[in-house]
N, C-alpha and C positions, 0 to 999 in steps of 0.2 A: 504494500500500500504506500502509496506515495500523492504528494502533491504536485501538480505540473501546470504549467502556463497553458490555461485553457486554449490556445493557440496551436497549438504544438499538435492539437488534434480536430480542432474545427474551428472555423470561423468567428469566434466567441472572446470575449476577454476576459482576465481576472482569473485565478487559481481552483482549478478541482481537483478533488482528490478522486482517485484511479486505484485499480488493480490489475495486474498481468497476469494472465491465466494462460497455461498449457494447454491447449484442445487439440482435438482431431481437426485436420484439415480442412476435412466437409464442413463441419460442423460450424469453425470459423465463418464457413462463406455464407453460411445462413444466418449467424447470428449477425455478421457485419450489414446485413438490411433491416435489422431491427436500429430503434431509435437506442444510444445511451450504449452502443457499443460501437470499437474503433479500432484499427489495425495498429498493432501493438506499439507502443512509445517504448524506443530503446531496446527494442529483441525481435528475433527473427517475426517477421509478419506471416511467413507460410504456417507456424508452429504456435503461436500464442496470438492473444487479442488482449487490446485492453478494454475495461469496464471502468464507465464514473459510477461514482458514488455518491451521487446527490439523489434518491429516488425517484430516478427513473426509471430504475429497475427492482424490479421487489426482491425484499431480501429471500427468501425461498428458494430465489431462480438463482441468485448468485451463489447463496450457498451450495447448490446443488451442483453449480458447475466448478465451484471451489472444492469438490469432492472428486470429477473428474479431474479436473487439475490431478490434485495429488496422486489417482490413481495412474498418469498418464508417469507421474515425474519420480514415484516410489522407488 
């Protein structure tokens, strides 16, 4: 979890905080057409995504893919 220059990932100003997640490929290409997800800040974009953390996205769905994460990175 980290803070980053709302820029850095979309057209937006001022500081979000974000998470980088390990996912399946696919699965990246799908999530990247939802809103509140972004092609990774700072690590390989074919292998991880990042998520903000301003509720956009409910915590449920992050934690849930915060469990793929680790299962991908164990």
């Amino acid at each position: 979890i980290a803070n980053v220059d709302y820029s850095k990932l979309d057209n937006k100003t001022g500081e979000v905080e974000i998470i980088n997640l390990k996912l399946d490929e696919n699965k990246i290409i799908e999530l990247l057409k939802k809103k509140g997800f972004y092609k990774a800040y700072h690590m390989s974009k074919k292998d991880w995504i990042s998520i903000i953390l301003n509720d956009t996205i409910k915590d449920e769905e992050i934690e849930k893919l915060i469990d793929e994460s680790y299962n991908l990175v164990k």
